[in-house]
VMD Tcl script that builds the backbone (N, CA, C; Angstrom):
set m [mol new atoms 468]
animate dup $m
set s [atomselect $m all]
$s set {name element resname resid chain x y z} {
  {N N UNK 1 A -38.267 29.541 -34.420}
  {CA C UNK 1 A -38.051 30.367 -35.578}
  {C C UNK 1 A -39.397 30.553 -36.284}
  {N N UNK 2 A -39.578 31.677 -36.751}
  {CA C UNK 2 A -41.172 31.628 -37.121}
  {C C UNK 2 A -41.007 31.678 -38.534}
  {N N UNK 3 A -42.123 32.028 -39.436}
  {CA C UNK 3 A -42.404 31.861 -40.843}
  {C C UNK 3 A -41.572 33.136 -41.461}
  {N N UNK 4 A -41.662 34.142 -40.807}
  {CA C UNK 4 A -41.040 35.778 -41.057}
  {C C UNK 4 A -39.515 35.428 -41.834}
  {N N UNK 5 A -38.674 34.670 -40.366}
  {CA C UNK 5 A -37.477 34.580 -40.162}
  {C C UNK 5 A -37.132 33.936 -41.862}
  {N N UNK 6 A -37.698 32.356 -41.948}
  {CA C UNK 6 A -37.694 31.514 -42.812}
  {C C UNK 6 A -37.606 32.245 -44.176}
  {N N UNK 7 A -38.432 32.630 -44.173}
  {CA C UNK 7 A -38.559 33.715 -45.382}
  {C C UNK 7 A -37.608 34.254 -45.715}
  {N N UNK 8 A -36.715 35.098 -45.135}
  {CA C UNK 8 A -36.023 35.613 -44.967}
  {C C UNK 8 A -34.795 35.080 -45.347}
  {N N UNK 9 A -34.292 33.958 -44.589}
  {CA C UNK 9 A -33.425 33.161 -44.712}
  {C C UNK 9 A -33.888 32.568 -46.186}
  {N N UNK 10 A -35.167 32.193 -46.819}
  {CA C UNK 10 A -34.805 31.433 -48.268}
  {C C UNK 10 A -34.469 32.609 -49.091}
  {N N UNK 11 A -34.742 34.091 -49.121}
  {CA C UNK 11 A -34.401 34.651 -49.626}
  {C C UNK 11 A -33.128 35.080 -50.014}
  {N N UNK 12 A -32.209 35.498 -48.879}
  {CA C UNK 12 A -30.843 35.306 -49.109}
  {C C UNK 12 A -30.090 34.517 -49.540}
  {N N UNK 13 A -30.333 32.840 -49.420}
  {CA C UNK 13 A -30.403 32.152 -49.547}
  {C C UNK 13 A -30.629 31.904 -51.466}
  {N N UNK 14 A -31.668 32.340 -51.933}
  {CA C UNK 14 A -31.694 32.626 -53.461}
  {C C UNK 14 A -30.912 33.817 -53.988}
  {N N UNK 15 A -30.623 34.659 -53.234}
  {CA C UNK 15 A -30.029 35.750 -54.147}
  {C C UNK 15 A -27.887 35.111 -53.913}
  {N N UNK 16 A -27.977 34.631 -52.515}
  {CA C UNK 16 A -26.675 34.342 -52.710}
  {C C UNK 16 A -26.509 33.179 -54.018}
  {N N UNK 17 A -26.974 32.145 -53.983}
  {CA C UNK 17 A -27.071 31.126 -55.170}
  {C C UNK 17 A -26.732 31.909 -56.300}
  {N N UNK 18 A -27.638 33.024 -56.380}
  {CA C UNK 18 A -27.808 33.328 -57.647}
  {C C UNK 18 A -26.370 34.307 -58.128}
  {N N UNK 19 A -26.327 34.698 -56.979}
  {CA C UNK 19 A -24.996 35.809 -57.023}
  {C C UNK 19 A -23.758 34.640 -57.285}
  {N N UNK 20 A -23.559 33.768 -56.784}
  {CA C UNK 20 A -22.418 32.726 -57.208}
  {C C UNK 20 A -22.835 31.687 -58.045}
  {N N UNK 21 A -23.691 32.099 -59.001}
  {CA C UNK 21 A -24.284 31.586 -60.242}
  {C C UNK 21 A -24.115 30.006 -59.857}
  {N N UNK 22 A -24.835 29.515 -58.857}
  {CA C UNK 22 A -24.905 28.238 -58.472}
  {C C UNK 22 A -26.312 27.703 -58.874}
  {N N UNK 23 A -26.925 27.074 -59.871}
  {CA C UNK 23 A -27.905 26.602 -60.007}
  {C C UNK 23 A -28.689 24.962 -59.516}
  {N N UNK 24 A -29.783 25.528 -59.188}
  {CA C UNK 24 A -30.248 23.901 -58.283}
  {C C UNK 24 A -31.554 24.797 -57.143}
  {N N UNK 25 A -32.106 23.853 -56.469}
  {CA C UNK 25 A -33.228 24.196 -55.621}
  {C C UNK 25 A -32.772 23.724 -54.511}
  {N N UNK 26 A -33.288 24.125 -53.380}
  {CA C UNK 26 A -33.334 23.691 -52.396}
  {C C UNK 26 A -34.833 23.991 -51.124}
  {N N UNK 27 A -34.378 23.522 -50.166}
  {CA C UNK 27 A -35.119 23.048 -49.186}
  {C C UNK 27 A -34.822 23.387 -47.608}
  {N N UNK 28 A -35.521 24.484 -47.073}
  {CA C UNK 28 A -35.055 24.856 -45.399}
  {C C UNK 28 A -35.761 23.427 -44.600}
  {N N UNK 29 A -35.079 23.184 -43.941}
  {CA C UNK 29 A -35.348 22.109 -42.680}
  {C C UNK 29 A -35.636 23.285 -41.341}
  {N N UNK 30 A -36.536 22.767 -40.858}
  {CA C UNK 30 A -36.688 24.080 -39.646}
  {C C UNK 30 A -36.088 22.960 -37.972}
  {N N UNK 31 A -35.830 22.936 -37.673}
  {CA C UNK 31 A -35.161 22.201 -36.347}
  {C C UNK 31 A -36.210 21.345 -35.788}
  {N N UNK 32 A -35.596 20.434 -35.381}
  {CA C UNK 32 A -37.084 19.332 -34.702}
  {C C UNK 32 A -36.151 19.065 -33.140}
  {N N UNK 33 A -37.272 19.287 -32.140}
  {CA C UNK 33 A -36.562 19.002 -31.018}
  {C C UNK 33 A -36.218 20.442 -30.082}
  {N N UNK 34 A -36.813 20.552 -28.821}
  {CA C UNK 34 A -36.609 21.492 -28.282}
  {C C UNK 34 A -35.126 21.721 -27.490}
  {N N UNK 35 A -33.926 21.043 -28.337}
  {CA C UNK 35 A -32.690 21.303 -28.181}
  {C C UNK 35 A -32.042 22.225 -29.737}
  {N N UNK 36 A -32.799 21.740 -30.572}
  {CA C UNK 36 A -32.278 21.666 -31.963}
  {C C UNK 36 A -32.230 23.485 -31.753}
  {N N UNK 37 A -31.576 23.753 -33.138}
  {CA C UNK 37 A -31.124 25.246 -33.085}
  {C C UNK 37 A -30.632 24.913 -34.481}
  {N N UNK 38 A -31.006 26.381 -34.914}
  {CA C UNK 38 A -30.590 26.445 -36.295}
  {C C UNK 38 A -31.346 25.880 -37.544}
  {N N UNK 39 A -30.978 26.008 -38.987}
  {CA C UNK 39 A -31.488 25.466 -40.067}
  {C C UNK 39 A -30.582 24.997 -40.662}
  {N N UNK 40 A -31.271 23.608 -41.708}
  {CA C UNK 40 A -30.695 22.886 -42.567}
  {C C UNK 40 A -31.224 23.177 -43.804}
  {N N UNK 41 A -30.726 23.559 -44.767}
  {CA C UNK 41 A -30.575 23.696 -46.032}
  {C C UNK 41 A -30.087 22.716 -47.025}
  {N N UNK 42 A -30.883 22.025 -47.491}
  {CA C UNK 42 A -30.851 20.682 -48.626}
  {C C UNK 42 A -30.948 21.551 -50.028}
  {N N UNK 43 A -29.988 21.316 -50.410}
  {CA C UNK 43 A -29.046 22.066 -51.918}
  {C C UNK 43 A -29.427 20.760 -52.750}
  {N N UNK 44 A -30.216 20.829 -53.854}
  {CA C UNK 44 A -30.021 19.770 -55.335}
  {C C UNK 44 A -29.417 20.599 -56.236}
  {N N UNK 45 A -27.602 20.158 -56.953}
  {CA C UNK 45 A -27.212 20.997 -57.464}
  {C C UNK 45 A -26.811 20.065 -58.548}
  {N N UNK 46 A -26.764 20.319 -59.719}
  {CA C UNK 46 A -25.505 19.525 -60.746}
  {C C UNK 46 A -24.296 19.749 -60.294}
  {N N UNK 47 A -24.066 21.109 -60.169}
  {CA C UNK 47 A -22.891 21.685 -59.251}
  {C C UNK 47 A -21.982 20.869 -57.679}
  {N N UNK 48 A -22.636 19.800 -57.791}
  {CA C UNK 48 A -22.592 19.260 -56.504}
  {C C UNK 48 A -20.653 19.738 -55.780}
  {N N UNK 49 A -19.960 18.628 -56.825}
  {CA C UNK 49 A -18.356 18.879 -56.352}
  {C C UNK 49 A -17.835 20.438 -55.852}
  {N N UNK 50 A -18.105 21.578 -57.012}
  {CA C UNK 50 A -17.960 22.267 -56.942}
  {C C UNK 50 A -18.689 22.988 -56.049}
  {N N UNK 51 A -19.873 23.125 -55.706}
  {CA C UNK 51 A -20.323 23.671 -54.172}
  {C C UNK 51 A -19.902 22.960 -52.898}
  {N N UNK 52 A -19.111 21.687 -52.922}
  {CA C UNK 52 A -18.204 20.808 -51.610}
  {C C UNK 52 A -16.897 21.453 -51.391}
  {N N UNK 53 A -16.180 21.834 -52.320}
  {CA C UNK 53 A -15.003 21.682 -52.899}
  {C C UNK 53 A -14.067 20.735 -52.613}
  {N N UNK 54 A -12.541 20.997 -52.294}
  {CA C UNK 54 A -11.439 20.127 -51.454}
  {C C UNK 54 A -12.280 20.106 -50.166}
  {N N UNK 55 A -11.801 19.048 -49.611}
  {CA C UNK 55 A -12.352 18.197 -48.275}
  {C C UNK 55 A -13.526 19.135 -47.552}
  {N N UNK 56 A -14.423 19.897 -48.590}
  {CA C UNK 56 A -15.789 20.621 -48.359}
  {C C UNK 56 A -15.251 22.101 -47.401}
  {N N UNK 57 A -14.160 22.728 -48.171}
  {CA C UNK 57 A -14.185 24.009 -48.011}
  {C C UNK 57 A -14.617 24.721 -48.147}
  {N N UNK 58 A -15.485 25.235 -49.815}
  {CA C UNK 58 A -16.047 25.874 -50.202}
  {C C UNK 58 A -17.452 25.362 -49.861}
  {N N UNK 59 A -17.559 24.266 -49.610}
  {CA C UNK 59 A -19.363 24.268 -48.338}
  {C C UNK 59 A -19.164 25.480 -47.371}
  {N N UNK 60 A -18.235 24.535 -46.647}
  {CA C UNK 60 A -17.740 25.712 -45.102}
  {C C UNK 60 A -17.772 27.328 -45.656}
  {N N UNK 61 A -17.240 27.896 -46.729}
  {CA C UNK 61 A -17.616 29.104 -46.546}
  {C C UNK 61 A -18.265 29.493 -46.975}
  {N N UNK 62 A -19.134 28.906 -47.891}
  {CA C UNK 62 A -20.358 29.181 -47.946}
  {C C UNK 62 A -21.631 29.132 -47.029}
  {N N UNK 63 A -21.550 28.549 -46.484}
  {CA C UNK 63 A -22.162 28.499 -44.844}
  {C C UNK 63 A -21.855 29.634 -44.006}
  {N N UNK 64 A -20.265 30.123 -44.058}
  {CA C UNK 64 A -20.451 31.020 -43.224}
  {C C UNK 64 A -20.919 32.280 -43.843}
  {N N UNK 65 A -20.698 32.371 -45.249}
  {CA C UNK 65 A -20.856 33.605 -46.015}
  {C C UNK 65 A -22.453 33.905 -45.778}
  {N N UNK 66 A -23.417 33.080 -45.755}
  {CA C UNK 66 A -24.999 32.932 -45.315}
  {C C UNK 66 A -25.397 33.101 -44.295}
  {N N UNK 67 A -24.582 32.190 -42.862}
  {CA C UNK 67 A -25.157 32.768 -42.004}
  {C C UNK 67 A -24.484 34.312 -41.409}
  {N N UNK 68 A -23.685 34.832 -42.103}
  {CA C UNK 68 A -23.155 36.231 -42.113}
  {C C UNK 68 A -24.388 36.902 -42.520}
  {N N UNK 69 A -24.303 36.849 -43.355}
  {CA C UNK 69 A -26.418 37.411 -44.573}
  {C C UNK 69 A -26.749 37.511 -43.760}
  {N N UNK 70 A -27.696 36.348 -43.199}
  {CA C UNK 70 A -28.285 35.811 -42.462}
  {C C UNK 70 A -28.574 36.737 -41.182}
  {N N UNK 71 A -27.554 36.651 -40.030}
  {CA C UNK 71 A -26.894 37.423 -39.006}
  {C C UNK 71 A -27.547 38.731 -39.094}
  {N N UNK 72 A -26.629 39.233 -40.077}
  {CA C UNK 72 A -26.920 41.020 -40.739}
  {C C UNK 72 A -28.416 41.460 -40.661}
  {N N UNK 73 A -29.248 40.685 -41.524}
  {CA C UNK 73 A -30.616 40.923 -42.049}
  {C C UNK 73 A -31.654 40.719 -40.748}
  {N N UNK 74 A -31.019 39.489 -39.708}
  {CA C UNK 74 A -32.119 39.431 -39.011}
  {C C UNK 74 A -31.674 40.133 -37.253}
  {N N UNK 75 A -30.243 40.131 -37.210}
  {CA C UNK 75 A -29.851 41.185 -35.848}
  {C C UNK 75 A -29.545 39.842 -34.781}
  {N N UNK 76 A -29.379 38.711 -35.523}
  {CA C UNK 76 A -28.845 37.898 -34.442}
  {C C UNK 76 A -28.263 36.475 -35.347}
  {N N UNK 77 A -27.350 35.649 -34.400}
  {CA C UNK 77 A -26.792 34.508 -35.694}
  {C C UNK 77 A -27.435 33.685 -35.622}
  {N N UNK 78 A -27.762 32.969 -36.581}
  {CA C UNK 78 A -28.997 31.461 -36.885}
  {C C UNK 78 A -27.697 30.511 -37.366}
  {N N UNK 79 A -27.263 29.216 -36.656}
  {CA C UNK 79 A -26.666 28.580 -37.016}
  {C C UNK 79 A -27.147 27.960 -38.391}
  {N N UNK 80 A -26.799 27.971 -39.720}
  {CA C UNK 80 A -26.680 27.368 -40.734}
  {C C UNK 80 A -26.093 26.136 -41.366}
  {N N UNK 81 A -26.671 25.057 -41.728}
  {CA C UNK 81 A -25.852 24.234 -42.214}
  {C C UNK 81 A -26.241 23.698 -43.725}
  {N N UNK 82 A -25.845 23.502 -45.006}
  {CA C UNK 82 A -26.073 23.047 -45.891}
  {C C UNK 82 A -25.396 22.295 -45.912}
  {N N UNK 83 A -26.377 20.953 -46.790}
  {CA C UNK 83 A -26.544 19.612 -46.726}
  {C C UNK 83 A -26.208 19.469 -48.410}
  {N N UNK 84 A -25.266 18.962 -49.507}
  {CA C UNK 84 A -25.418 19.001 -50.990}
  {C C UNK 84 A -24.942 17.560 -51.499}
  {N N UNK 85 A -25.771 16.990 -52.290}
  {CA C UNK 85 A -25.313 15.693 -52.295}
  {C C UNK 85 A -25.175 14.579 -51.362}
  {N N UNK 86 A -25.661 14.852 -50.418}
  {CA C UNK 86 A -25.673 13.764 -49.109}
  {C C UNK 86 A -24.035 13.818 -47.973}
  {N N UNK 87 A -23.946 14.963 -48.832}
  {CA C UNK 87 A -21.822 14.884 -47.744}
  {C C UNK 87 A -22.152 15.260 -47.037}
  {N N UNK 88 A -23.076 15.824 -45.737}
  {CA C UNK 88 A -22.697 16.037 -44.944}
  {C C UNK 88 A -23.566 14.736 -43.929}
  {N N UNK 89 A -24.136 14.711 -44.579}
  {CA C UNK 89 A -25.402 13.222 -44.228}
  {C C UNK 89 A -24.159 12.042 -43.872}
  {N N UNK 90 A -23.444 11.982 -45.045}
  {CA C UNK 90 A -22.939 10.778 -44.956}
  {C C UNK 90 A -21.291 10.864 -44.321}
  {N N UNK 91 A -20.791 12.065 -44.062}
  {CA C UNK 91 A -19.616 12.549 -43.392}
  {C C UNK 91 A -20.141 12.251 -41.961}
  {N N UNK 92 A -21.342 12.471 -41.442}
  {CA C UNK 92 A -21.620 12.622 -39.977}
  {C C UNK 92 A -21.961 11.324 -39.637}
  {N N UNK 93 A -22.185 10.324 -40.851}
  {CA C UNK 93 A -22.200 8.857 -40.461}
  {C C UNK 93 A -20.591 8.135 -40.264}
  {N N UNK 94 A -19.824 8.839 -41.166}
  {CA C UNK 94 A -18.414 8.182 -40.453}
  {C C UNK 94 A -18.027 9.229 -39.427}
  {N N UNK 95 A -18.479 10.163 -39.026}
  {CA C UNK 95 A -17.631 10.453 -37.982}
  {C C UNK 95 A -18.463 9.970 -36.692}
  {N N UNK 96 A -19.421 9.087 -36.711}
  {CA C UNK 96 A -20.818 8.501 -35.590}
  {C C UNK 96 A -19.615 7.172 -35.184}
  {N N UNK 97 A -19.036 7.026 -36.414}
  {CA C UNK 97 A -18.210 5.601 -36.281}
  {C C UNK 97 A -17.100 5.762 -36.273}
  {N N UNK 98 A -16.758 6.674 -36.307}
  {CA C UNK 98 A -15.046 7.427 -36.096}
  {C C UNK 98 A -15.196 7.844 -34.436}
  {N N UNK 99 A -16.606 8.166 -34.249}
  {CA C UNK 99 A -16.534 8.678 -32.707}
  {C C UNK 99 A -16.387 7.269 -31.590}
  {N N UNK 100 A -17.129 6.055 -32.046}
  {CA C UNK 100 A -17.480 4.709 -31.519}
  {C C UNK 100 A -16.166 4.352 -31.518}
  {N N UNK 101 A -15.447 4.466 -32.545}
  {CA C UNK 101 A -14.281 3.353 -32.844}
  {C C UNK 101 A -13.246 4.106 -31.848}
  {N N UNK 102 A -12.764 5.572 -31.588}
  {CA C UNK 102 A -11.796 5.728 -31.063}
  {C C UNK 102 A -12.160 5.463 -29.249}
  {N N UNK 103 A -13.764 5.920 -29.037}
  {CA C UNK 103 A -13.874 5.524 -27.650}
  {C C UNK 103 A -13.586 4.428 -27.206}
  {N N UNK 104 A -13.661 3.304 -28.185}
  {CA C UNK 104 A -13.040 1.461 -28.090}
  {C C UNK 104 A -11.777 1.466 -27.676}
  {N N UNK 105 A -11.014 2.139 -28.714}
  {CA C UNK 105 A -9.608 2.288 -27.931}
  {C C UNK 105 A -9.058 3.398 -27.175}
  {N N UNK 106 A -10.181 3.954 -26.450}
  {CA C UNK 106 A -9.631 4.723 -25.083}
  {C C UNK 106 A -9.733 4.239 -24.669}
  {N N UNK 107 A -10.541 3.015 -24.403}
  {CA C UNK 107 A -10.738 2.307 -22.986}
  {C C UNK 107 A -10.408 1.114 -23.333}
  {N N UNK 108 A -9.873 0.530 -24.184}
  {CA C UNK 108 A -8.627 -0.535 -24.161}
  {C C UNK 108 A -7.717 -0.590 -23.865}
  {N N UNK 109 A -7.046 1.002 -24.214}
  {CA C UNK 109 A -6.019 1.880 -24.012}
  {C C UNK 109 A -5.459 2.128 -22.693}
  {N N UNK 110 A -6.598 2.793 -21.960}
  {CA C UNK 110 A -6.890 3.379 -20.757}
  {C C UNK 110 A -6.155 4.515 -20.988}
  {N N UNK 111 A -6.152 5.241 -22.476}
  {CA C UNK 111 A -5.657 7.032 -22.739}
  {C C UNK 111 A -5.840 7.571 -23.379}
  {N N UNK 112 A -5.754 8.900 -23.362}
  {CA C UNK 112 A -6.449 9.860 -24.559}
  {C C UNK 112 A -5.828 9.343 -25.392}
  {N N UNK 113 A -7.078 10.022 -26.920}
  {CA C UNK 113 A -6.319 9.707 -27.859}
  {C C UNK 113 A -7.212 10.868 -28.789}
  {N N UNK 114 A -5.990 11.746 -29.748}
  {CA C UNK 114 A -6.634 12.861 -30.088}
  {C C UNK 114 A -6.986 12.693 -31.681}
  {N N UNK 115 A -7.984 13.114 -32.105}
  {CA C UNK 115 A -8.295 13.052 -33.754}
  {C C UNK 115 A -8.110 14.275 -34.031}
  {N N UNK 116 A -6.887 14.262 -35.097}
  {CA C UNK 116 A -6.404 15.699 -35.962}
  {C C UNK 116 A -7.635 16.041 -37.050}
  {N N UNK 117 A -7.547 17.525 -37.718}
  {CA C UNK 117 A -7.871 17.616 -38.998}
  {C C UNK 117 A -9.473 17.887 -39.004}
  {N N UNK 118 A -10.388 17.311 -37.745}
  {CA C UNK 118 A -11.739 17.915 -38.029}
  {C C UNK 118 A -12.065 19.706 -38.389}
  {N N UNK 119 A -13.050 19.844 -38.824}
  {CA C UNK 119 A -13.553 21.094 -38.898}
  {C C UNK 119 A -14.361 21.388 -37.814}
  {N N UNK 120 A -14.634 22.168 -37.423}
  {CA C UNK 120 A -15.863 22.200 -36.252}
  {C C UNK 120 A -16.692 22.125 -36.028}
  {N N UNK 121 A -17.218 21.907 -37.268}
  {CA C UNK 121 A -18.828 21.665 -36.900}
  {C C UNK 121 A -18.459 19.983 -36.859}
  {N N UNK 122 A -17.375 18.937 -37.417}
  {CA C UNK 122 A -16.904 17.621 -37.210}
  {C C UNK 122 A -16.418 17.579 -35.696}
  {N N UNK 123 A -16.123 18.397 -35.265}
  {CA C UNK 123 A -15.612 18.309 -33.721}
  {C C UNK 123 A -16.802 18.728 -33.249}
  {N N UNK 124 A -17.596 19.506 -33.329}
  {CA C UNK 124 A -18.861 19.469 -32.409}
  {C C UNK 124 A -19.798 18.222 -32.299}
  {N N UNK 125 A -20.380 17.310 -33.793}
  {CA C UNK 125 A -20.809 16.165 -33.999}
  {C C UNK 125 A -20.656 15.458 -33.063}
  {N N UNK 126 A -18.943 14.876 -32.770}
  {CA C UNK 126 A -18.284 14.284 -32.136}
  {C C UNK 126 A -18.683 13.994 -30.609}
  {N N UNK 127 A -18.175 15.728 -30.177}
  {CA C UNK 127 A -19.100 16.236 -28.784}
  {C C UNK 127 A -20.059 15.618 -28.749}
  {N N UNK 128 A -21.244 16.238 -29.437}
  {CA C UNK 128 A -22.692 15.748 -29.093}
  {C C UNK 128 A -22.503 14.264 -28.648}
  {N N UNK 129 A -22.128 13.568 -29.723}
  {CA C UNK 129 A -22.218 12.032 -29.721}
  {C C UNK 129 A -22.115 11.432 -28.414}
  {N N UNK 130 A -20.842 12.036 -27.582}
  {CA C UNK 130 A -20.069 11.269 -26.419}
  {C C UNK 130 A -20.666 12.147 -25.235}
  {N N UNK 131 A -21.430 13.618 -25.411}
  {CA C UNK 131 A -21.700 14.056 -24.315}
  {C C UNK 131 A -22.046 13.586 -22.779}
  {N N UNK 132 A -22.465 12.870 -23.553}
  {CA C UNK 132 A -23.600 11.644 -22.287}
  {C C UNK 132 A -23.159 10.500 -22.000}
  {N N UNK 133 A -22.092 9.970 -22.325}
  {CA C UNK 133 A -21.517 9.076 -22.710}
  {C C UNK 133 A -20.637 8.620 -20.817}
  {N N UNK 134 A -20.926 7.334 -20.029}
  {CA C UNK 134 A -20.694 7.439 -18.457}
  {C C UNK 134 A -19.048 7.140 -18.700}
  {N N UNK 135 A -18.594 6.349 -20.102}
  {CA C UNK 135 A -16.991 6.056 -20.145}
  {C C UNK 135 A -15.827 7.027 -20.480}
  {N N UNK 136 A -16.236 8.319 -21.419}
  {CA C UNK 136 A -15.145 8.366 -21.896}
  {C C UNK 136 A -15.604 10.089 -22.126}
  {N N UNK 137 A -15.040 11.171 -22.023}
  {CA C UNK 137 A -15.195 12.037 -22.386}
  {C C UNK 137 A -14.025 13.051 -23.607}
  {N N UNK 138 A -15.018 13.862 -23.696}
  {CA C UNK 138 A -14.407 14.887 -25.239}
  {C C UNK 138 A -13.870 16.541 -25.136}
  {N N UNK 139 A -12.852 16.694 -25.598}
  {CA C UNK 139 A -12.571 18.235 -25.535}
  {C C UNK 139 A -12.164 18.499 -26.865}
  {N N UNK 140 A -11.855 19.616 -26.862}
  {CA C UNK 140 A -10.930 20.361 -27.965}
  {C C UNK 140 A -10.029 20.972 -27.446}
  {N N UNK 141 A -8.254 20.558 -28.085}
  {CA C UNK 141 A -7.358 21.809 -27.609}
  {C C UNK 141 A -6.909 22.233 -28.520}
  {N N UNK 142 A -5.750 23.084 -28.933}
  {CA C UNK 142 A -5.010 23.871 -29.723}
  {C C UNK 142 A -6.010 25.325 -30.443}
  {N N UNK 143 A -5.492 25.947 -31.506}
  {CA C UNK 143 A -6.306 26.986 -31.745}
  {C C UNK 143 A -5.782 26.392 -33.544}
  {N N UNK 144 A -6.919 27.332 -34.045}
  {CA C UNK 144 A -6.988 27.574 -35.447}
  {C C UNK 144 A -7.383 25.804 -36.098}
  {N N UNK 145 A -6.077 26.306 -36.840}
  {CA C UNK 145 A -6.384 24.638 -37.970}
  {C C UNK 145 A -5.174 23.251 -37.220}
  {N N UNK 146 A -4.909 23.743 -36.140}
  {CA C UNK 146 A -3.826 22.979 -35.463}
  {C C UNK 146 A -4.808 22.329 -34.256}
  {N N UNK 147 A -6.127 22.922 -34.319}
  {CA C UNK 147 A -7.512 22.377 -32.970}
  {C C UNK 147 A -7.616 21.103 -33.501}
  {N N UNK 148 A -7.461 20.530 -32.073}
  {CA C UNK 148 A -7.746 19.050 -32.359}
  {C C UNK 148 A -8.558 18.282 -31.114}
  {N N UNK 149 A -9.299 17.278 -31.454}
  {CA C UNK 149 A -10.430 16.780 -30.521}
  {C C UNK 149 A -9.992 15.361 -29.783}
  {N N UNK 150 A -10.058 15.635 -28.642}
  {CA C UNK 150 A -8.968 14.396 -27.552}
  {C C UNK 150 A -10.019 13.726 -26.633}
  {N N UNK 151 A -10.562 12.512 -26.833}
  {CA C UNK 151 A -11.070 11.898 -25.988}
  {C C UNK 151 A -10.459 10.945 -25.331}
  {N N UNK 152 A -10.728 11.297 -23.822}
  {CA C UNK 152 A -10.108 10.662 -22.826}
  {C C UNK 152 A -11.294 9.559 -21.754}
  {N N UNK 153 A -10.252 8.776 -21.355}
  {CA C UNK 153 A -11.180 8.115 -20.503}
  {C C UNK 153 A -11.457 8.656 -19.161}
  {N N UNK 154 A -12.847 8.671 -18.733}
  {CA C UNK 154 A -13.459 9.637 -17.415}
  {C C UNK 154 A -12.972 9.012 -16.030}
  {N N UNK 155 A -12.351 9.728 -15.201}
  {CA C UNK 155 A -11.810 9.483 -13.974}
  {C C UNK 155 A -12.928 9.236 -13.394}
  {N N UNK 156 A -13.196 7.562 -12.346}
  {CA C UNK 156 A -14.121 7.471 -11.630}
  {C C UNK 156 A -14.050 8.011 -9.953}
}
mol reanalyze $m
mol bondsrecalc $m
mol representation Tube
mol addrep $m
């Protein structure tokens, strides 16, 4: 992503803030790692609750409402994620241990076992985590808000 793009992205980025009269500064993270993709956006808000909302809905669409902007302005999608108050920092640390703990009991088990209720970028986390993983592997089935993430133990 070059300096152009960035630009670009803090700009929208300030006028959306400003358009949902959200006050606070923030901070683009540019990706580290020639896997990484996308930007992180570190929000300091007083506003904190209210830019999370219920179980960080109004994060989620605000994320998508940006990288929509985003999308539009530059002719292709830049995965987006904002970071406010440390929730998503510290959501992706229990789901590191939500991912550990259920692989324990797949293979105590010896059976799937599915976690309801993630969002997707919480079901992708997940993924990543176990991708590589030689015991136990990860999917997603169902559609909409009924998608749910089933790790099973890997047939040798």
């Amino acid at each position: 992503m070059d300096k152009k793009e960035i630009k670009t992205i803090k700009e929208i980025t300030e006028k959306l803030l400003k358009l949902l009269d959200i006050e606070g500064d923030f901070e683009i993270l540019e990706p580290k790692g020639k896997d990484a993709e996308g930007v992180e956006i570190v929000l300091n808000t007083k506003d904190t609750g209210v830019v999370i909302g219920y179980h960080g809905d109004t994060l989620e669409g605000l994320q998508l409402a940006l990288s929509l902007c985003v999308a539009r302005n530059l002719g292709r999608f830049v995965r987006i994620s904002i970071d406010v108050g440390d929730y998503k920092k510290n959501r992706t640390e229990m789901l590191k241990a939500l991912a550990l703990e259920t692989k324990e009991r797949v293979l105590a088990e010896g059976k799937e076992i599915a976690i309801p209720e993630l969002k997707s970028w919480e079901r992708r986390i997940v993924h990543l985590l176990l991708e590589k993983d030689d015991e136990v592997i990860s999917g997603s089935q169902g559609e909409g808000r009924d998608r749910v993430l089933v790790v099973s133990p890997k047939v040798k």
